[in-house]
C-alpha positions as CSV (number, residue, x, y, z in Angstrom):
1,X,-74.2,-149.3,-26.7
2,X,-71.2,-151.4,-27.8
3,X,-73.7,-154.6,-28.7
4,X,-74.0,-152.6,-32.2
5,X,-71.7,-152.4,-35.0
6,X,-70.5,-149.2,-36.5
7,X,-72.6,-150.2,-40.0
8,X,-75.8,-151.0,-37.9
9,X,-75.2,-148.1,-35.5
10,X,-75.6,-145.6,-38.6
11,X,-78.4,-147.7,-40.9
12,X,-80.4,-147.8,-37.3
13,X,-79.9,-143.6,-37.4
14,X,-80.8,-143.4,-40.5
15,X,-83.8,-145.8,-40.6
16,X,-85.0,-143.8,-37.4
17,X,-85.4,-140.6,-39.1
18,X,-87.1,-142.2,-42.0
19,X,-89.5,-143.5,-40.0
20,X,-89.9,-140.5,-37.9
21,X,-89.3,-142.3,-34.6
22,X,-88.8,-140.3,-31.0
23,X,-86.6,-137.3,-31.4
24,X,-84.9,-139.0,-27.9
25,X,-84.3,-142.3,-29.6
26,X,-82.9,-140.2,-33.1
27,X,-80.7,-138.3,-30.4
28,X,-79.4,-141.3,-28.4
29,X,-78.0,-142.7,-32.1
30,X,-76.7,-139.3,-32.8
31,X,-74.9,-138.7,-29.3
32,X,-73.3,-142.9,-29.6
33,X,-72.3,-141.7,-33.3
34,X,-70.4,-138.5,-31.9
35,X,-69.0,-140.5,-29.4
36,X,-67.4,-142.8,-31.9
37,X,-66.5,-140.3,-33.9
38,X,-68.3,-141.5,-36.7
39,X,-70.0,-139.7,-39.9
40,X,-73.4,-140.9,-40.9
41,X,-73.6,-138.7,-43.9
42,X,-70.0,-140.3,-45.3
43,X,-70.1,-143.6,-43.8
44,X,-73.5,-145.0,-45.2
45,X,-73.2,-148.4,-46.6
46,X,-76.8,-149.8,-46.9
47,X,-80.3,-148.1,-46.8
């Protein structure tokens, strides 16, 4: 999942839940995130 940036990586997590998509699909963003050791919650730059 390298195609994405960081940014996009964590607006596409957050739009996911917002639009209540597949728990799998919220999961897959959520395991990629952990795996670049990133922090959706701190590192949110657009909605």
């Amino acid at each position: 999942m390298e195609v994405l940036s960081d940014e996009l990586l964590i607006d596409a997590y957050h739009s996911a839940i917002l639009f209540d998509l597949e728990p799998d699909f919220i999961q897959l963003l959520s395991a990629e995130m952990i795996r670049r050791e990133l922090n959706p919650d701190l590192e949110r730059i657009t909605a």
